[in-house]
C-alpha positions in Angstrom: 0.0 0.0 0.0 1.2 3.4 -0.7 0.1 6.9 0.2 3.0 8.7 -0.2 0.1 10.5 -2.5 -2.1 10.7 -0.6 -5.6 8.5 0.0 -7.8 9.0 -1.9 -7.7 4.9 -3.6 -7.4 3.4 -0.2 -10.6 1.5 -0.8 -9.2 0.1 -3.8 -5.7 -0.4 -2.3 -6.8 -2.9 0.5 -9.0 -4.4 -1.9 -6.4 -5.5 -4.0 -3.9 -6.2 -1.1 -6.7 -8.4 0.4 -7.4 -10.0 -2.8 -3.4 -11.0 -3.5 -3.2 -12.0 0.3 -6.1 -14.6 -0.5 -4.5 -15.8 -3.4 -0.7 -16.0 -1.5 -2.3 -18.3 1.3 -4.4 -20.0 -0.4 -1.8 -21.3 -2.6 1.3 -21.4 0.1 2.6 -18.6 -1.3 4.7 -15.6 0.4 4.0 -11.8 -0.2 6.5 -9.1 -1.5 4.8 -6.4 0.7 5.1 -2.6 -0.8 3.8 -0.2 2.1 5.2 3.2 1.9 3.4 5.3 4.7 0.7 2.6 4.8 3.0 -0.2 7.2 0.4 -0.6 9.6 -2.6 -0.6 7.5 -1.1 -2.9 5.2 -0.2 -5.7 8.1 -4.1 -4.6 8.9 -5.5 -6.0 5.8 -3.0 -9.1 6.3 -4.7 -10.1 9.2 -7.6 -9.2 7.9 -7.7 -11.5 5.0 -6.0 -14.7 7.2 -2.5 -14.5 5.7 0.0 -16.1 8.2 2.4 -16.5 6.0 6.4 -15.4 5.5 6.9 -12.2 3.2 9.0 -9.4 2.3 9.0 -6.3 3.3 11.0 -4.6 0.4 12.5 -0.9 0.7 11.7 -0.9 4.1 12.6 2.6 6.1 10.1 2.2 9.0 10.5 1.9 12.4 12.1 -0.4 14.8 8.5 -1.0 16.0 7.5 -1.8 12.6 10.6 -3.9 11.8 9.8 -5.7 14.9 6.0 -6.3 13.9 7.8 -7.4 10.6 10.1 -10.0 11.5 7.1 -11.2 14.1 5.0 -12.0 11.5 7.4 -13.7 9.4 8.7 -10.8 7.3 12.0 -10.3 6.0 12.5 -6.5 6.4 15.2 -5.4 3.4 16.5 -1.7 3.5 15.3 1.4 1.0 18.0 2.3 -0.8 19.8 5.8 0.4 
């Protein structure tokens, strides 16, 4: 998810988040996550949909509190680039 823009598709951001989430778990899949200044909403709609799976966190410049919520679900957190 990503409102560096703004918010104005949110709606249609977790819906397609949600929908790839289903997909992912239902096939044993992981997820390459994309959440610029949408971390926690994104790992929101994760639990949301019933995803307990591993994933990447790609270009990830959050917190430690959000690295730790992360690598707790299973995440692999991988630095933005500087």
């Amino acid at each position: 998810m990503d409102f560096s823009r703004g918010r104005a598709d949110e709606a249609r951001q977790r819906a397609f988040l949600s929908a790839q989430a289903d997909l992912a778990q239902r096939r044993g899949l992981p997820i390459l996550l994309h959440a610029r200044r949408g971390f926690y909403e994104a790992f929101t709609v994760l639990r949301e949909a019933g995803f307990d799976r591993a994933g990447v966190a790609h270009a990830f410049s959050g917190s430690r509190d959000m690295a730790r919520l992360a690598l707790d679900r299973g995440f692999a957190s991988l630095p933005a680039p500087c």
